[in-house]
SERO-457773 format. One record per residue (C-alpha): x, y, z. Coordinates in Angstrom, 3 decimals. Last residue first. Example, Ala and Ser with C-alpha at 12.3 -4.5 7.8 and 13.67 -1.06 7.14 Angstrom:
// SERO-457773
        X        Y        Z
   13.670   -1.060    7.140
   12.300   -4.500    7.800
END
This chain:
// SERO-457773
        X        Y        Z
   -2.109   21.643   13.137
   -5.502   20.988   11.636
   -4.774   17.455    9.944
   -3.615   16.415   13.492
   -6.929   16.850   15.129
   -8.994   14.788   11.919
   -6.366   12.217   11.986
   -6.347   11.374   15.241
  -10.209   11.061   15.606
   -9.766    8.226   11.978
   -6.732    7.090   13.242
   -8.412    4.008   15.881
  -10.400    3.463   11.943
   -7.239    1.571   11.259
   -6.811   -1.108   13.977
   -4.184   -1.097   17.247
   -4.555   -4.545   18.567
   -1.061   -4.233   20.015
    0.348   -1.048   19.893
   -0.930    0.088   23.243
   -3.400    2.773   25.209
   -0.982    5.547   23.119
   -1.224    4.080   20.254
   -3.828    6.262   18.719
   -1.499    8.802   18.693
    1.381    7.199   17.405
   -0.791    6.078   14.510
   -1.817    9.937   13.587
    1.371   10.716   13.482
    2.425    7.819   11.037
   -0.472    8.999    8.990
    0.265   12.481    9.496
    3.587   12.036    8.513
    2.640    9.602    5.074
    0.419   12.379    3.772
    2.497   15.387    4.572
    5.392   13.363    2.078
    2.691   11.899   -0.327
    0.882   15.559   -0.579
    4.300   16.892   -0.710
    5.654   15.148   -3.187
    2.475   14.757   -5.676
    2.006   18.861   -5.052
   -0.431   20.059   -2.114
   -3.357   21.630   -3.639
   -6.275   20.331   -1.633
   -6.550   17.205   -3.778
   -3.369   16.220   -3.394
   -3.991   16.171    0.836
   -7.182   14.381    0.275
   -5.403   11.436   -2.076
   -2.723   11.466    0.925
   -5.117   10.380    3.350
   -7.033    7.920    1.873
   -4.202    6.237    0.270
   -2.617    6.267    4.175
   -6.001    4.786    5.242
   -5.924    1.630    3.108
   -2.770    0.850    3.654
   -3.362    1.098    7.622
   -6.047   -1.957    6.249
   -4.296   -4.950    7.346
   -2.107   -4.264   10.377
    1.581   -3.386   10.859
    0.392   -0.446   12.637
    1.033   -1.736   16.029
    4.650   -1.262   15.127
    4.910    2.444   15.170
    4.282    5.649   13.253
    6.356    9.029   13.278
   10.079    9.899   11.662
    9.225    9.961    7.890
   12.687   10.130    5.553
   12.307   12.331    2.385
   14.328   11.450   -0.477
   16.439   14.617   -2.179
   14.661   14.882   -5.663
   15.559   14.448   -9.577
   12.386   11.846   -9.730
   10.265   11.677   -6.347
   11.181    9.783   -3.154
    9.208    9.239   -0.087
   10.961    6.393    2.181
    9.053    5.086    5.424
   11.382    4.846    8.461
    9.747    1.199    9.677
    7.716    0.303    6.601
    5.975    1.663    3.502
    7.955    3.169    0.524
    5.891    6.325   -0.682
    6.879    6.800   -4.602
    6.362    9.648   -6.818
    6.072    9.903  -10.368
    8.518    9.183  -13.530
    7.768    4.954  -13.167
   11.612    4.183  -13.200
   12.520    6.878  -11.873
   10.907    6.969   -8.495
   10.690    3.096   -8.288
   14.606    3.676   -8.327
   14.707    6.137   -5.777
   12.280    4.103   -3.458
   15.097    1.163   -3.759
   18.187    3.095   -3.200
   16.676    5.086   -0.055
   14.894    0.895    0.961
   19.032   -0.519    0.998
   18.978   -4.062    2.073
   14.827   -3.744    2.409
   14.454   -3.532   -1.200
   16.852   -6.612   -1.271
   15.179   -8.778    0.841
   11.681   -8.228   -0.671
   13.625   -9.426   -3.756
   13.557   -7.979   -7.240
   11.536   -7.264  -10.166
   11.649   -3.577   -9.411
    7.483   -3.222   -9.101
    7.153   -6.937   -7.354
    9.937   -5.972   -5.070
    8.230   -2.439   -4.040
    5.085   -4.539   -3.853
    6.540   -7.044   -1.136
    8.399   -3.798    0.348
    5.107   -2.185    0.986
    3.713   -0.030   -2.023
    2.404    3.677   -2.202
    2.492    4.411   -5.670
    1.916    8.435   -6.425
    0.641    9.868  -10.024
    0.844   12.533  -12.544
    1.813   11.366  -15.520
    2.528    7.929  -15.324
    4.520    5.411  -17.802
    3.529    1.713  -18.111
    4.410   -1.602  -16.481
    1.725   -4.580  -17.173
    2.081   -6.847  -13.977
    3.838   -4.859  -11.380
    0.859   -1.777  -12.735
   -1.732   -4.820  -12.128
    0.515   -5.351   -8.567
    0.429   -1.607   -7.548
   -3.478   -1.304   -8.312
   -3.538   -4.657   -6.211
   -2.732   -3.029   -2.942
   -2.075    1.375   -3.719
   -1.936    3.757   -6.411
   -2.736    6.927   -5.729
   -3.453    9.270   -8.951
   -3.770   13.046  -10.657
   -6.000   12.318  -13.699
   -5.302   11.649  -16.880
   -8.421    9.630  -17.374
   -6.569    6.588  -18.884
   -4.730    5.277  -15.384
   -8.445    5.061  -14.292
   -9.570    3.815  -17.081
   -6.929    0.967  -17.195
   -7.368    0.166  -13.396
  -11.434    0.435  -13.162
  -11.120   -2.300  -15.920
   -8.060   -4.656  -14.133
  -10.347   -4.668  -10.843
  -14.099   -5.755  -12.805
  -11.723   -8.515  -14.953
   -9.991   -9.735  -11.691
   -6.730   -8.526   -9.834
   -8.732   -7.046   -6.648
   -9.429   -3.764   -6.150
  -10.110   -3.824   -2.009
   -8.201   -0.691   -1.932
   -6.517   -0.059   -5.443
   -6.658    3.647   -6.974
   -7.524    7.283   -4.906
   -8.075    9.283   -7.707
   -7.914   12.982   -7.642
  -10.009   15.753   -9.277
  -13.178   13.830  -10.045
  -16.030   14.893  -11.580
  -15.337   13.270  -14.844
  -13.812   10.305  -13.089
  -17.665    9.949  -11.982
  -19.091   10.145  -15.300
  -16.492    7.692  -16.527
  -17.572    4.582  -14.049
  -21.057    3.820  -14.870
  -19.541    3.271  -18.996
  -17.036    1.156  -17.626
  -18.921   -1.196  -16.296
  -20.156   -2.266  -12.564
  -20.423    0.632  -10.910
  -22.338    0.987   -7.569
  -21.721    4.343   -6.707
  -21.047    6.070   -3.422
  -20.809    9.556   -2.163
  -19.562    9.795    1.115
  -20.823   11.581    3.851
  -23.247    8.935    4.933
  -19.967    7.058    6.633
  -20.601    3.507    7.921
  -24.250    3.612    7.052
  -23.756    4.480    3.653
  -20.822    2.541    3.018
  -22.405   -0.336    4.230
  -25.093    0.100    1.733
  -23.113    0.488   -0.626
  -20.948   -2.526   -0.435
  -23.048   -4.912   -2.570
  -23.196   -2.695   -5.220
  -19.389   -3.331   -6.118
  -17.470    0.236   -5.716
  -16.641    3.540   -7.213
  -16.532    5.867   -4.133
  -16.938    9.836   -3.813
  -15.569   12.530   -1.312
  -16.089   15.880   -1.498
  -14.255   18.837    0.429
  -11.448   16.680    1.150
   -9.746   17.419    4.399
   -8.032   14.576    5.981
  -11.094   13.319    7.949
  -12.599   12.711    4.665
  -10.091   10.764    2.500
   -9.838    8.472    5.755
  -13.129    8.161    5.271
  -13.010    6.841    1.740
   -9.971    4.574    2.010
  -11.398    3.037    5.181
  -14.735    2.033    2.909
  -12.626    1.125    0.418
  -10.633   -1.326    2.273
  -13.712   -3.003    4.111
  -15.598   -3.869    0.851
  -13.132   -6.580    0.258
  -15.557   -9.686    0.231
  -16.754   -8.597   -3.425
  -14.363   -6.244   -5.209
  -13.766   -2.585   -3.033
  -12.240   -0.369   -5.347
  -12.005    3.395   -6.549
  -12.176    6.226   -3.999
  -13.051    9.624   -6.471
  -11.449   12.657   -4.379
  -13.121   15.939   -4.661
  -10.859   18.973   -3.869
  -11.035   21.281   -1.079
  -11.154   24.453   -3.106
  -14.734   22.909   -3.927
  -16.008   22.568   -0.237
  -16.323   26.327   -0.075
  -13.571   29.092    1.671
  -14.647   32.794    2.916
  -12.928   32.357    6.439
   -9.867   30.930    4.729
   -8.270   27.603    5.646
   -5.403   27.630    8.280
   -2.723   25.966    6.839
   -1.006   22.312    6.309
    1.201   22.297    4.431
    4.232   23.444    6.626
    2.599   22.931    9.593
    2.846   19.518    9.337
    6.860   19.546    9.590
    6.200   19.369   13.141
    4.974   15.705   13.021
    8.334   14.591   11.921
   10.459   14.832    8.811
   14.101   13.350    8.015
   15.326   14.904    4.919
   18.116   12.764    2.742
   21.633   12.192    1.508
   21.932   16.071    1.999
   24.388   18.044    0.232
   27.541   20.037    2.400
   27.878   23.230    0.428
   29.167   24.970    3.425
   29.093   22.825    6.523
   32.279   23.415    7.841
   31.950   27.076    7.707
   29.727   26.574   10.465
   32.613   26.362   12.492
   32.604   22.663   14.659
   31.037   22.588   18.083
   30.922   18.899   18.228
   27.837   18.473   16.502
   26.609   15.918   19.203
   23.535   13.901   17.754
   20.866   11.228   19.725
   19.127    8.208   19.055
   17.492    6.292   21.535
   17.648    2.509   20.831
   19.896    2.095   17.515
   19.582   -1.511   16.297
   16.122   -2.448   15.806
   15.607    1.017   13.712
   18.920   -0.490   11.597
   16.564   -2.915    9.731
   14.669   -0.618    7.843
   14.587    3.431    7.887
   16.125    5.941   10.497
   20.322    4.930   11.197
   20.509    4.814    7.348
   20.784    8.534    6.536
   23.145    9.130    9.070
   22.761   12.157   11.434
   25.792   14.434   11.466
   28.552   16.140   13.636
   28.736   12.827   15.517
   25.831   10.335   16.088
   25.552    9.274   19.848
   23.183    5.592   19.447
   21.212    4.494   22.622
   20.323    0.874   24.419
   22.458   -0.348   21.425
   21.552   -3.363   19.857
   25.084   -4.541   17.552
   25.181   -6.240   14.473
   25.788   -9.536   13.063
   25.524  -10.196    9.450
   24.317   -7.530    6.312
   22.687   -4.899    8.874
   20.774   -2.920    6.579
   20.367    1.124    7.191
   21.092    1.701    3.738
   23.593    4.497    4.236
   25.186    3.254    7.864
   25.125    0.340    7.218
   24.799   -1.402   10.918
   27.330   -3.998   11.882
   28.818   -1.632   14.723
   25.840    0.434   15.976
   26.848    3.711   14.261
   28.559    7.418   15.918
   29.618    5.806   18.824
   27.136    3.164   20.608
   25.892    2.979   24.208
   24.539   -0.245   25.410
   23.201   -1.529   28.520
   23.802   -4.084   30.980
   22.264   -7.686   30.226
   25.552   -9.270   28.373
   24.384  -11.227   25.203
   24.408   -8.331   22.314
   27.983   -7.661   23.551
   28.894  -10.821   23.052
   27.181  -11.285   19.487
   29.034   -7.921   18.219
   32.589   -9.792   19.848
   31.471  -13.030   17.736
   30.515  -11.208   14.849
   34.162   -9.970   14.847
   35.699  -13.116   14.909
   33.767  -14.422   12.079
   33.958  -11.494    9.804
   31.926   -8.657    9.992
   28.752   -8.430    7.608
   29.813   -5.869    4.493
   28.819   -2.094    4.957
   31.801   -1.291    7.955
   33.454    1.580    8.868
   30.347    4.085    9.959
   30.734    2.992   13.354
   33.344    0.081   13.484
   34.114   -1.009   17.015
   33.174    1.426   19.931
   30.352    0.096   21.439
   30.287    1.401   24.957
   29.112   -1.086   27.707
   27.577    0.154   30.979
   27.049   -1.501   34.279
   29.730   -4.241   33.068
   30.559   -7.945   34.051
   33.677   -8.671   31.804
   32.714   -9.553   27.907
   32.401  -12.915   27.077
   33.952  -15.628   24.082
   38.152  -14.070   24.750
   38.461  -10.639   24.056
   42.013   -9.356   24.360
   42.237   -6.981   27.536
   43.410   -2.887   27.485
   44.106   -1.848   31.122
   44.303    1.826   31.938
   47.060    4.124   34.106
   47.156    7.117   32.287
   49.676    6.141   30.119
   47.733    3.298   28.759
   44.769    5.849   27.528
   47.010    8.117   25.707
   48.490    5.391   24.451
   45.500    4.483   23.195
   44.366    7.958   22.121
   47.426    7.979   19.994
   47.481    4.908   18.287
   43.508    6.084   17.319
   45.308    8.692   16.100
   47.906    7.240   13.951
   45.257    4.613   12.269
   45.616    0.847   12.580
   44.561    1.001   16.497
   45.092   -3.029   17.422
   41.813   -4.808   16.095
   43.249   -8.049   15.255
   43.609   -9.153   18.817
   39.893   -8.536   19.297
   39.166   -5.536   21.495
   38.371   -4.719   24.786
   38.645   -1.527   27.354
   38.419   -2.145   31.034
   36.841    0.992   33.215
   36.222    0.655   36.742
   35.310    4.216   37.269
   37.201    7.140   39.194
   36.794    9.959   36.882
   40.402    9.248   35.510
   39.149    6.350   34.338
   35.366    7.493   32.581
   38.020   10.086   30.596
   40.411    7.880   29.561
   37.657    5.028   28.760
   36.285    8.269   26.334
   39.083    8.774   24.564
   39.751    5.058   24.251
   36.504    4.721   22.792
   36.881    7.430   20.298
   40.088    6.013   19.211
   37.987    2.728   18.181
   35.798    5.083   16.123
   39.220    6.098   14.700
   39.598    2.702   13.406
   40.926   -0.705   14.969
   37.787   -1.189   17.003
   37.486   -0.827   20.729
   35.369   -2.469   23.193
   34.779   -0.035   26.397
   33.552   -1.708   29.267
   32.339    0.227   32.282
   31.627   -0.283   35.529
   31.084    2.737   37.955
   27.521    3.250   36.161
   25.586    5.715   38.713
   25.043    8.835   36.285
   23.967    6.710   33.714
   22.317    8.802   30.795
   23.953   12.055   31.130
   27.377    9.924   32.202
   27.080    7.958   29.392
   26.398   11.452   27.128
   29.281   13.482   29.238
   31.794   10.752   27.962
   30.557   10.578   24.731
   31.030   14.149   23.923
   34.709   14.111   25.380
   35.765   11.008   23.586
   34.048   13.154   20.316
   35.983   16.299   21.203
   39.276   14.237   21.489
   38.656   12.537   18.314
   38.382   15.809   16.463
   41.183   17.271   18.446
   43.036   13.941   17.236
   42.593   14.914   13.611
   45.764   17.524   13.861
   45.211   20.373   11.609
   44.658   23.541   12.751
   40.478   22.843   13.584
   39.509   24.240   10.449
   41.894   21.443    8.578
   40.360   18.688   11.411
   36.711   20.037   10.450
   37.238   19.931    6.705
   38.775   16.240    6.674
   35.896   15.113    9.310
   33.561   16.914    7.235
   34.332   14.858    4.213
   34.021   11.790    6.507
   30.534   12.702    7.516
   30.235   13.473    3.592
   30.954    9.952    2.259
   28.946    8.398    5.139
   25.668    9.535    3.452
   23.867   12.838    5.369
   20.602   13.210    6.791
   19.163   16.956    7.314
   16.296   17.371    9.716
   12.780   19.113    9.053
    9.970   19.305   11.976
   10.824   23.526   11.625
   12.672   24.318    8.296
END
């Protein structure tokens, strides 16, 4: 479906290796041939001047892609000097072949010794989807090289020292100026740590049947801002602020007034046809002069609150909450009400705190609250984040929105979702705020929990680019509001 890309796990792009080379009569080094031949025209796409060029190999069949393609960028006339470690002679019987191949038509292979030769372009050919452990000494050293020299970076298939399925890079790894994928995108290559790794990303199918393909499962979805229209429709001529939902905004303890008052206009500018707060009376006047709109309560017991969760047919839960007595009771009656629920900031850490099961809810945490919620490491939610929003999944029954670079949505028994939109400059205090906003409105419009999270978090990150566009830096949350309102109408 249109904005919607499949993402596969390395265990089917080498499936589909064996099934291509079987459809292809047999011998694997057509495959290989195809790819050299793909890569080839992509450096040459990309740097049509580059008459230097260093190709280092690895002992795989990614290696025997490189050699294809230094064949190739040789016999065109360019300088072309392939390296590799002196443990990394071709261990497979293809990637033999392409480097004979290579040698007999004239080209040098060199040992690497501390630095790479002077190079206009240098093609990473090492390990693509081969390695998921940090390279050993001598091979970090070779990923560090080519990381050192200024001239720009190509990778086959995976920035060597990038996993491929958990997009972690465990040691050393390789920044590419751009990534080729072949036959499939990687499920790793578009969340976490591998982002820094794979410049410009870009996919070469190789012209394989589409028989090749049959029953071939999805690691994950990859979404952009396309995939809007999807959810998003036209509203009817003959519609009323009712079918638009009314979203209760629940939070904003003394000296964090701010977060609700984002949480409650984002809510707004996605589409909610009512919009009410539960806050700390101290904050309502702001509120009210910040955005009139909105309906806002002072509530300071339990007995001001239940009237409004009455009303209420999705709860927005946590901006500005705080972890004290007045936080912890809007928390247990919210959670109590039954009502369709985003959790976000401290709701997340009183739910880390006393774990219970949820009906009908979606968490939103960053990887600090993803590792409070798992009783884990930030480092290891962000070694593999697919694993870790899966496992929040299940483990609370509802949806989960992962924050970060390549934000994770994952729901129990479902395919993950992958969000391709948002930037840097929105690693800012408050962006939180506004994506609970956001996706509260979109549930309360009649989008289900994983598509209201899943819409919610791309026209968030959508909504960032957009406002980015005079810089990242100094980018702040209510910049989306204008964004959000255009986007949310695509």
């Amino acid at each position: 479906m249109s904005g919607t890309l499949p993402l596969h796990a390395t265990l089917a792009a080498r499936e589909l290796d064996q099934r291509a080379t079987r459809l292809l009569g047999g011998d694997s080094y057509t495959l290989m041939q195809r790819a050299g031949q793909a890569a080839w025209q992509h450096l040459l796409l990309h740097w049509p001047q580059a008459q230097r060029i260093v190709v280092v190999c690895g002992p795989g069949n990614n290696g025997g892609d490189g050699y294809v393609l230094a064949r190739l960028a040789h016999r065109a006339g360019r300088l072309v000097q392939v390296v590799h470690l002196p443990s990394h002679v071709p261990a497979s019987e293809t990637a033999q072949r392409a480097c004979t191949d290579y040698v007999a038509s004239g080209g040098k292979v060199e040992l690497f010794r501390d630095t790479l030769p002077v190079a206009d372009v240098v093609v990473d050919a090492v390990f693509g989807i081969g390695l998921s452990r940090a390279p050993e000494a001598d091979a970090a050293a070779l990923l560090g090289a080519i990381n050192a020299q200024p001239a720009p970076v190509l990778a086959l298939d995976v920035p060597s020292g990038v996993d491929a399925d958990r997009g972690s890079t465990p040691g050393v790894a390789v920044v590419a100026t751009r990534t080729l994928q072949f036959i499939v995108r990687h499920a790793g290559l578009h969340t976490g740590a591998a982002l820094e790794c794979t410049g410009d990303l870009d996919l070469e199918e190789l012209d394989l049947p589409a028989e090749a393909f049959d029953d071939l499962q999805p690691q994950a979805s990859l979404l952009n801002q396309e995939a809007l229209a999807l959810w998003l429709l036209p509203r009817r001529r003959n519609t009323h602020k009712g079918e638009s939902g009314h979203v209760l905004c629940l939070g904003g303890e003394h000296g964090s007034g701010g977060a609700i008052i984002l949480c409650a206009e984002a809510a707004l500018r996605s589409g909610a046809g009512l919009v009410s707060v539960a806050t700390q009376a101290g904050h309502v006047a702001a509120m009210l002069a910040r955005r009139p709109e909105a309906m806002v309560h002072a509530v300071e017991s339990g007995d001001a609150l239940q009237p409004l969760l009455a009303r209420a047919h999705v709860l927005a839960l946590g901006p500005g909450l705080g972890q004290g007595e007045w936080g912890r009771a809007l928390f247990q009656l919210a959670l109590d009400s039954g009502k369709p629920v985003v959790l976000d900031a401290d709701a997340l850490n009183l739910l880390a705190h006393a774990p219970r099961a949820l009906d009908d809810a979606i968490l939103t945490p960053h990887p600090g609250e993803a590792a409070r919620l798992l009783g884990c490491t930030t480092a290891e939610v962000q070694s593999d984040r697919i694993a870790a929003a899966r496992a929040m999944a299940e483990r609370h029954a509802c949806v989960v929105v992962l924050k970060g670079a390549g934000t994770v949505v994952a729901a129990p028994g479902a395919s993950p979702r992958i969000i391709d939109a948002g930037n840097p400059g929105m690693a800012v205090g408050g962006m939180g705020d506004v994506l609970t906003g956001v996706i509260a409105a979109l549930r309360a419009q009649g989008l289900s929990s994983f598509d209201a999270a899943t819409a919610g978090a791309v026209l968030h990150g959508a909504a960032g680019d957009a406002a980015a566009w005079d810089g990242q830096r100094g980018l702040l949350p209510s910049d989306l509001m204008p964004h959000i309102r255009r986007l949310a109408n695509p």
